[in-house]
TORKOLTOR-853555 format. One record per residue (C-alpha): residue in one letter; x, y, z. Coordinates in pm, 1 decimal. Example, Ala and Ser with C-alpha at 12.3 -4.5 7.8 and 13.67 -1.06 7.14 Angstrom:
BEGIN
<code=a east=1230.0 north=-450.0 up=780.0>;
<code=s east=1367.0 north=-106.0 up=714.0>;
! end
This chain:
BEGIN
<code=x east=5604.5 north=10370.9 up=7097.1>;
<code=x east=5800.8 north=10645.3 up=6859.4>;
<code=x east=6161.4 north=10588.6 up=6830.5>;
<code=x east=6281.2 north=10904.4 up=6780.4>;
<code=x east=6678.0 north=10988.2 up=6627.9>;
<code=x east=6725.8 north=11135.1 up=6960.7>;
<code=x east=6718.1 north=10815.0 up=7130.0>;
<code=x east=6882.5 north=10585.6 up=6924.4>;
<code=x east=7158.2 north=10817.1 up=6909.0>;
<code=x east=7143.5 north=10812.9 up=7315.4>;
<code=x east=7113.3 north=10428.7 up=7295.4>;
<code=x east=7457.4 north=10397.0 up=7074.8>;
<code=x east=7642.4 north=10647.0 up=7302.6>;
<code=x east=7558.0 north=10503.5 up=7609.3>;
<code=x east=7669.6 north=10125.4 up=7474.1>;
<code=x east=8000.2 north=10314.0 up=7341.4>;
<code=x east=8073.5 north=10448.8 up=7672.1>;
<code=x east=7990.0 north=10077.5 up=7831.0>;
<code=x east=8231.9 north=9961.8 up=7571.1>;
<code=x east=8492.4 north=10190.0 up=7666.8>;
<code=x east=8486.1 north=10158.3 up=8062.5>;
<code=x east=8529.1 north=9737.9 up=7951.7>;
<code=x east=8800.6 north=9824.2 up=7755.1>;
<code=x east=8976.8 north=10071.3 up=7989.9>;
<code=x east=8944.0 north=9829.3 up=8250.9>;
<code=x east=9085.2 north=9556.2 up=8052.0>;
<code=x east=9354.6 north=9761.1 up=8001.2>;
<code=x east=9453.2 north=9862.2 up=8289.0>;
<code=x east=9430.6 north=9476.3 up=8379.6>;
<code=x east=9695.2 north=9459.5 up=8098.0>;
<code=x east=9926.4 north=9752.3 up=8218.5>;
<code=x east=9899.9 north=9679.9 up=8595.4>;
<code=x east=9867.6 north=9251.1 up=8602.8>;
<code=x east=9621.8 north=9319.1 up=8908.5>;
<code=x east=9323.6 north=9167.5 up=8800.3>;
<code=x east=9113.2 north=9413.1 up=9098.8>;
<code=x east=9063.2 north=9751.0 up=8976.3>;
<code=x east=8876.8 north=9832.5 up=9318.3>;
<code=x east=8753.7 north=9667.5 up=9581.7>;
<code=x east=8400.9 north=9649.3 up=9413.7>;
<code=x east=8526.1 north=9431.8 up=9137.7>;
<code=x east=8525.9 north=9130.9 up=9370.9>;
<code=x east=8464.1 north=9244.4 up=9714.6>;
<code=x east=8516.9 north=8908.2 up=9882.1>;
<code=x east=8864.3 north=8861.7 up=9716.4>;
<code=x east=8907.1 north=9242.8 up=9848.4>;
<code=x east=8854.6 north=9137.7 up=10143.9>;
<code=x east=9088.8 north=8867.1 up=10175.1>;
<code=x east=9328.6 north=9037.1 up=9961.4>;
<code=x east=9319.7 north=9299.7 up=10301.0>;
<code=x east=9333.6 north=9046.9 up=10592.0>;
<code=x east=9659.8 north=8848.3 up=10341.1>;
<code=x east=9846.6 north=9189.2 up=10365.5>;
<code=x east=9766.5 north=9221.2 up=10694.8>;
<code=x east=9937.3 north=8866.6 up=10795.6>;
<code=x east=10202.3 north=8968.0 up=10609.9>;
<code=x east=10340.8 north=9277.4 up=10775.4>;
<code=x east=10323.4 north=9072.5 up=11079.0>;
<code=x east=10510.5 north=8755.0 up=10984.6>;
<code=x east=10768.5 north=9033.8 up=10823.9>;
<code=x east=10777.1 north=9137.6 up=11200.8>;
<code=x east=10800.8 north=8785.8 up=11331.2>;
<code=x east=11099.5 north=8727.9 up=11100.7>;
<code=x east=11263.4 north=9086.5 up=11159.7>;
<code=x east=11281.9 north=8938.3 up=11500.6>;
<code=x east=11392.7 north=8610.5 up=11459.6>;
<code=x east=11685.4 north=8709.4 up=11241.1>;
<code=x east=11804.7 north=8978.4 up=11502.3>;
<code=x east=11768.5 north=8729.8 up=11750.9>;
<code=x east=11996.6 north=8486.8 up=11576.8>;
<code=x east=12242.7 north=8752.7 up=11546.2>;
<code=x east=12210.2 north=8815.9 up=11910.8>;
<code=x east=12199.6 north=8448.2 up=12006.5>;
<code=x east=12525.0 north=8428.3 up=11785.5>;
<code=x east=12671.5 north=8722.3 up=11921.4>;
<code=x east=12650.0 north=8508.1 up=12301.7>;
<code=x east=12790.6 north=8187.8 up=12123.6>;
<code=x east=13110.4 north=8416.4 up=12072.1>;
<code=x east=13108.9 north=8516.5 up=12410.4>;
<code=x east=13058.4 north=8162.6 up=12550.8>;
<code=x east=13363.9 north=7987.7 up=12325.8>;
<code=x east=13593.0 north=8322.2 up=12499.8>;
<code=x east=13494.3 north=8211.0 up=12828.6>;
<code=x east=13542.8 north=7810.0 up=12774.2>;
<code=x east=13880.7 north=7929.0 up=12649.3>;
<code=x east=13966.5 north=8141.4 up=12953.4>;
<code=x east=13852.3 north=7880.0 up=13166.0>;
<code=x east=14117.0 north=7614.2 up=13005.7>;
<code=x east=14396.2 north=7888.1 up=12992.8>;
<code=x east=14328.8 north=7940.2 up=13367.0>;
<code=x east=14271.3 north=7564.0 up=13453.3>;
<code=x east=14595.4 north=7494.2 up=13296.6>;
<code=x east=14755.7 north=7811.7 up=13485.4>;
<code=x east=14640.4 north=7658.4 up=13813.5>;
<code=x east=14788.9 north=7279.5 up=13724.7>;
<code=x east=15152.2 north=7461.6 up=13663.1>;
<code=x east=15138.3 north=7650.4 up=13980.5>;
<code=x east=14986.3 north=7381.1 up=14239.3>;
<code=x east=15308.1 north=7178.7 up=14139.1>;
<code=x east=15596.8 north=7157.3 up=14488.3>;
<code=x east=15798.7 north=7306.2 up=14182.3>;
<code=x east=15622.3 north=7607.9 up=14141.2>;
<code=x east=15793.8 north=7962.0 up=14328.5>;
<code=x east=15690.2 north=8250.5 up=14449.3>;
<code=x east=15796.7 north=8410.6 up=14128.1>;
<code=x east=15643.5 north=8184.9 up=13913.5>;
<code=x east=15337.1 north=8247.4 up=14073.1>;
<code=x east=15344.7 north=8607.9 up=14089.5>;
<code=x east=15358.0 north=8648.3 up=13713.3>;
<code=x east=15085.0 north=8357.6 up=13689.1>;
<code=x east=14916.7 north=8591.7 up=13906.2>;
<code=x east=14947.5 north=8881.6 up=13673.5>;
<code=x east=14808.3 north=8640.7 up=13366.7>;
<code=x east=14499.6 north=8547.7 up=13571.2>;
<code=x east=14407.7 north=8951.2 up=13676.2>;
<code=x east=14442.0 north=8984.3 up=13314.8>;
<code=x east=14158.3 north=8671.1 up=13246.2>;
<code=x east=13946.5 north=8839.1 up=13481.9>;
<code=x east=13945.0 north=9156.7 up=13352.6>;
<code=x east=13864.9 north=8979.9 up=13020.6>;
<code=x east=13530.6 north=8800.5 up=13199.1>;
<code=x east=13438.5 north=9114.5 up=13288.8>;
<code=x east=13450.3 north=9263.7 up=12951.0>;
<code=x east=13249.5 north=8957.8 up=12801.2>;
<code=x east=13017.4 north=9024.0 up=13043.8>;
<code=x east=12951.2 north=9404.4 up=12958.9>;
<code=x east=12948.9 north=9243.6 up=12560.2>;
<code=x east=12708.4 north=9485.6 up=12331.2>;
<code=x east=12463.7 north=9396.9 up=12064.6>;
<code=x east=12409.2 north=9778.6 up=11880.9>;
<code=x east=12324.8 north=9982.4 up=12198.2>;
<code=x east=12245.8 north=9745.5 up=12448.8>;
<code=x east=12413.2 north=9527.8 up=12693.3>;
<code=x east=12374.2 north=9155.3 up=12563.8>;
<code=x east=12335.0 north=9017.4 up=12922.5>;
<code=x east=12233.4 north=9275.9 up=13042.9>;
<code=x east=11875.2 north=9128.8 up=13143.0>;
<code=x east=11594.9 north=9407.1 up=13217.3>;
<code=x east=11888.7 north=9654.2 up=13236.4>;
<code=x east=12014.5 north=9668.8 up=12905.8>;
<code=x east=12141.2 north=10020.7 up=12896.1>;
<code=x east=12311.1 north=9958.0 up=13241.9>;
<code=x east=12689.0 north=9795.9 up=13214.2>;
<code=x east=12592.9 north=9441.6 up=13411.0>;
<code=x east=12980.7 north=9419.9 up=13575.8>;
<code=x east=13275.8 north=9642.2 up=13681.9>;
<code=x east=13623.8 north=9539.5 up=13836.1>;
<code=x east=13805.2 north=9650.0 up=14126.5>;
<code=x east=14105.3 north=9566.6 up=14296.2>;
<code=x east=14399.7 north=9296.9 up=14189.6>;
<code=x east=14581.6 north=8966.1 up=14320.7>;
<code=x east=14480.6 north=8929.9 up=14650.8>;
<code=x east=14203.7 north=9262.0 up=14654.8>;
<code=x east=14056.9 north=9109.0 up=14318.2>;
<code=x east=13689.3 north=9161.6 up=14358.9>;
<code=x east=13408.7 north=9264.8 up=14115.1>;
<code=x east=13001.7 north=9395.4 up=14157.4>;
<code=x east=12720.4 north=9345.6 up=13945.5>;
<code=x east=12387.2 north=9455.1 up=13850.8>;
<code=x east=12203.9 north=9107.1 up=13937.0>;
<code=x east=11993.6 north=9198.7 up=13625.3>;
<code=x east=11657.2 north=8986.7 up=13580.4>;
<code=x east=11447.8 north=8926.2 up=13311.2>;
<code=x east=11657.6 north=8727.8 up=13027.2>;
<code=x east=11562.6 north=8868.2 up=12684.9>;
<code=x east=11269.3 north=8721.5 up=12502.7>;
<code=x east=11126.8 north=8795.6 up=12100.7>;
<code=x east=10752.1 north=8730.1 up=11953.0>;
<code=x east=10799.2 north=8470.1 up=11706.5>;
<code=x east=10429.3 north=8422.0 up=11631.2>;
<code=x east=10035.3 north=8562.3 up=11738.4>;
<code=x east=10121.2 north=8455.3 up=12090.0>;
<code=x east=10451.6 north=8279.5 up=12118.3>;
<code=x east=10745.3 north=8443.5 up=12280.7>;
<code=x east=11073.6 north=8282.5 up=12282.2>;
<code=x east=11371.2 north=8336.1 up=12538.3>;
<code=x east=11706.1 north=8408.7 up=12318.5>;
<code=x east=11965.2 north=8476.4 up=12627.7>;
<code=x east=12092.2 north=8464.1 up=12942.9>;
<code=x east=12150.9 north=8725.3 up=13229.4>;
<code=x east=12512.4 north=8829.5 up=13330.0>;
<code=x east=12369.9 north=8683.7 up=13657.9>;
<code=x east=12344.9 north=8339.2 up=13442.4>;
<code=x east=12663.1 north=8365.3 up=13262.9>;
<code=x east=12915.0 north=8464.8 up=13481.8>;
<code=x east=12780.7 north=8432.8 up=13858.5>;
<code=x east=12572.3 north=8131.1 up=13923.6>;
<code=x east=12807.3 north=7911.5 up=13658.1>;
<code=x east=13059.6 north=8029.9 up=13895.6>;
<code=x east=13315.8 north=8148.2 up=13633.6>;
<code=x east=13365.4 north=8511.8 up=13811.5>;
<code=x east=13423.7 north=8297.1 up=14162.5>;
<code=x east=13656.5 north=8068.0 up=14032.5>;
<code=x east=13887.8 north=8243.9 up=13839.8>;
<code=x east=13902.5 north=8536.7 up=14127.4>;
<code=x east=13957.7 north=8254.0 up=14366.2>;
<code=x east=14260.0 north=8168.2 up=14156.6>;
<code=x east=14415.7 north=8500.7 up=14157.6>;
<code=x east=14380.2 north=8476.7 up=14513.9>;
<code=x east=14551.2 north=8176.6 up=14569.6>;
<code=x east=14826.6 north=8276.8 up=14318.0>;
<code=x east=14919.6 north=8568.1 up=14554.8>;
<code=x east=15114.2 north=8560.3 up=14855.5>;
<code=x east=14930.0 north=8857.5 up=15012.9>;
<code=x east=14621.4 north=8654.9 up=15031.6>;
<code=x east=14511.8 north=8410.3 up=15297.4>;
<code=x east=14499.6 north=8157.1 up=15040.4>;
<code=x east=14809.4 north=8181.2 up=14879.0>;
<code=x east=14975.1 north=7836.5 up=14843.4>;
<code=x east=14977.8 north=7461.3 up=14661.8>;
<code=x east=14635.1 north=7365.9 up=14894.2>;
<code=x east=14441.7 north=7725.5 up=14784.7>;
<code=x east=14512.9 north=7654.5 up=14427.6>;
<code=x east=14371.5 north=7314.4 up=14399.6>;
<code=x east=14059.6 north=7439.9 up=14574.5>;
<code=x east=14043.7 north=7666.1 up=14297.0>;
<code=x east=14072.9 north=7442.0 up=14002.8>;
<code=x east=13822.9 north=7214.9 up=14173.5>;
<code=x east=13599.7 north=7575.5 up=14107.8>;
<code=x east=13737.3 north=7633.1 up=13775.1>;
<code=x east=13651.3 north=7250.0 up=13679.4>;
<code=x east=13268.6 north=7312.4 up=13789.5>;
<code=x east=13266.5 north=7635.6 up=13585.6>;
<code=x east=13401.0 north=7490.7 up=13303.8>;
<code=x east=13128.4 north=7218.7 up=13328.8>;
<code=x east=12842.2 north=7495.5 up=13403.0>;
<code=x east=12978.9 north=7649.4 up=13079.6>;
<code=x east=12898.2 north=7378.2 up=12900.4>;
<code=x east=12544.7 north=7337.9 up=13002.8>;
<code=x east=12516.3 north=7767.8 up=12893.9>;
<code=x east=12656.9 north=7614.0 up=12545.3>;
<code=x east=12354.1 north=7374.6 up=12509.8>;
<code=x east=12126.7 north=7594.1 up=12599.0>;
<code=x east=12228.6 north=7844.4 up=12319.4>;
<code=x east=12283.7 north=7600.5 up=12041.0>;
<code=x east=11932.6 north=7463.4 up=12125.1>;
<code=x east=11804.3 north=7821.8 up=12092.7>;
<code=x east=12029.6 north=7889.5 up=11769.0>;
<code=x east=11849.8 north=7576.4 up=11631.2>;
<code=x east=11462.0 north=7665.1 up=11763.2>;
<code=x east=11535.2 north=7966.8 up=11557.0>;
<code=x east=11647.2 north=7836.2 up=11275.7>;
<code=x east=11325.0 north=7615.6 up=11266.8>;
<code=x east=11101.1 north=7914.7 up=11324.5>;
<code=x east=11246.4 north=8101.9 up=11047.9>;
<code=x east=11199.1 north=7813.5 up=10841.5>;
<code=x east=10803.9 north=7772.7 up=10924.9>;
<code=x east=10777.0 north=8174.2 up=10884.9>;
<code=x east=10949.1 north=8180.5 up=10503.1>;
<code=x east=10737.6 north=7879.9 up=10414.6>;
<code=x east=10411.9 north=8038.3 up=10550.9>;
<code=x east=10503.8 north=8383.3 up=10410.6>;
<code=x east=10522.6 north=8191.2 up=10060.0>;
<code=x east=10209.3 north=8056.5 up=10077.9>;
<code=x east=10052.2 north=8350.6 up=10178.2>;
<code=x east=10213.3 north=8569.6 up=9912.5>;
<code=x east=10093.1 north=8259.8 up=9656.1>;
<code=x east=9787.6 north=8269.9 up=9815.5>;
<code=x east=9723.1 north=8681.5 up=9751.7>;
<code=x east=9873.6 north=8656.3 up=9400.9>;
<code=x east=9542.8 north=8400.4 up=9279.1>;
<code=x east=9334.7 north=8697.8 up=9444.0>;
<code=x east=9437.9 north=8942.6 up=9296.4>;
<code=x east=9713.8 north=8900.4 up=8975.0>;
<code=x east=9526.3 north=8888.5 up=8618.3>;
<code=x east=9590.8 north=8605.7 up=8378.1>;
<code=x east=9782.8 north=8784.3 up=8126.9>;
<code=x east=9677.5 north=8561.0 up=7791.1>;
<code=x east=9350.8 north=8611.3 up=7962.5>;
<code=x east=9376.8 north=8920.3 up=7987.3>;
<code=x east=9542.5 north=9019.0 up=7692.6>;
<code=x east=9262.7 north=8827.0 up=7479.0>;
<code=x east=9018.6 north=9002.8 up=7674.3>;
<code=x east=9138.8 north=9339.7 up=7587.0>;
<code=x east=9215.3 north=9227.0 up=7189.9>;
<code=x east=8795.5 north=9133.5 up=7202.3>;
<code=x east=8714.5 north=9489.1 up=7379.9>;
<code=x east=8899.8 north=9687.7 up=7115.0>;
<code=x east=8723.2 north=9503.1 up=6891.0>;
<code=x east=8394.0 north=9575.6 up=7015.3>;
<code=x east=8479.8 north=9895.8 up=7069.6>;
<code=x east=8573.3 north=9950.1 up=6748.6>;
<code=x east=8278.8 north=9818.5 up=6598.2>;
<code=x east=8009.1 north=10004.9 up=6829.0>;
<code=x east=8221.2 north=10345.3 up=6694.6>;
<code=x east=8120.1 north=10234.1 up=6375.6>;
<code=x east=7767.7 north=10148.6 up=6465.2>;
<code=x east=7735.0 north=10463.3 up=6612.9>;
<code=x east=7873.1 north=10702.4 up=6348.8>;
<code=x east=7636.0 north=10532.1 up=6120.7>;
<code=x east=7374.7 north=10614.5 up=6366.5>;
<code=x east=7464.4 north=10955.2 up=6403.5>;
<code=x east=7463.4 north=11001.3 up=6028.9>;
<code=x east=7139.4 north=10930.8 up=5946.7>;
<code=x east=6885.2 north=11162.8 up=5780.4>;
<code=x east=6545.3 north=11208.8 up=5712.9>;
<code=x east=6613.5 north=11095.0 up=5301.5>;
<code=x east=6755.3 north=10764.6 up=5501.6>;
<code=x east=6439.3 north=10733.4 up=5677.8>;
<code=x east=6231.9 north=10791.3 up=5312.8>;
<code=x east=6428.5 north=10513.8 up=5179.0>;
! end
């Protein structure tokens, strides 16, 4: 077979521009510390590499939600240490006024202080978190309570909302992060009671009197104690979330640690790769301008 110049000359380019993909590749493994170029320099770890930043977005999701919730869920603890100290400011209301010593008077302007408690129930139980109504169940955008009437007319409606708020924490799991106004105010019997009080502490009421305000501190003692059960129930939430947050950061780490051996270079690695590539690079340039120099007295020699 003839070796002609013409194909030795093709021969030394086509290894120079081998030698110069290597090297551009090895430097932009240098410049970039991704050791994938494309997906067809190691289509399994592609692959993976995909799927990992696919888990990702989601547990950045799961964790979006968790730390809203806990801002929520926190937002409800407030709420829940106002009411436990309305309930004691209205408990010790009713001990001062069931007293033989207590007047009309005195009773009247306790009156006054506990239409004043109410109204304050009522506004923790419209309470917002950014544009919705925290207890506000499957009616969020809907105000959950509204006020009418005072002393003796005291009276209130609500929405009854359903449907207590819930979050995805995981592929699958769903966790409950508050209660209904319905909760809160109505079956704990905190609305009740304290209205019941302000009934009793008028003398336009039916109720009015020494015997209609121990019947309501015997409801404002239950609601204080329902209360307390709502408190328990949060702070075990408040916890659960601080655990899942926990088990998200640690997976997220491992994940992100687990896409970084995919697809981050070794620097000396790579660094020593690209110092050898410039150097054969260097020296097929010189091979081939050798190559490409050659004449036909070279040959006769």
């Amino acid at each position: 077979m003839r070796i002609t110049n013409n194909m030795m000359a093709q021969a030394q380019l086509t290894g120079l521009s081998l030698n110069m993909t290597a090297l551009m590749k090895s430097q932009a493994q240098v410049s970039s510390g991704n050791r994938l170029q494309a997906a067809s320099d190691d289509p399994a770890a592609a692959t993976q590499i995909v799927a990992t930043n696919s888990s990702l977005a989601a547990l950045d999701q799961y964790l979006t939600n968790v730390q809203r919730a806990s801002s929520r869920v926190s937002t409800e603890d407030s709420a829940l240490q106002q009411l436990n100290d309305i309930l004691s400011r209205a408990k010790q209301i009713g001990v001062q006024q069931a007293t033989a010593t207590a007047t009309d008077q005195t009773r009247s302007s306790a009156a006054a202080e506990v239409n004043q408690l109410f109204q304050q129930i009522i506004s923790i139980g419209n309470t917002k978190f950014g544009d919705e109504y925290v207890f506000g169940g499957d009616q969020s955008q809907t105000e959950p309570f509204a006020t009418s009437g005072a002393g003796a007319t005291l009276d209130y409606t609500a929405t009854n909302a359903q449907g207590a708020r819930s979050i995805d924490t995981g592929d699958g799991q769903t966790l409950q992060i508050s209660h209904t106004g319905k909760q809160l105010l109505q079956d704990t019997g905190v609305l009740d009671a304290v209205k019941q009080l302000a009934h009793a502490l008028d003398p336009a009421s039916s109720t009015y009197g020494q015997d209609g305000i121990g019947s309501a501190m015997t409801a404002v003692d239950q609601a204080l104690t329902s209360i307390q059960g709502v408190v328990g129930d949060v702070g075990a939430t408040a916890q659960q979330l601080d655990v899942t947050q926990q088990n998200l950061d640690a997976y997220k780490t491992n994940l992100t640690t687990f896409k970084s051996n995919l697809s981050d270079a070794d620097v000396e690695q790579a660094v020593t790769e690209l110092t050898n590539r410039q150097m054969a690079y260097q020296a097929a340039m010189l091979a081939t301008s050798k190559v490409m120099g050659l004449t036909l007295t070279d040959y006769l020699k």
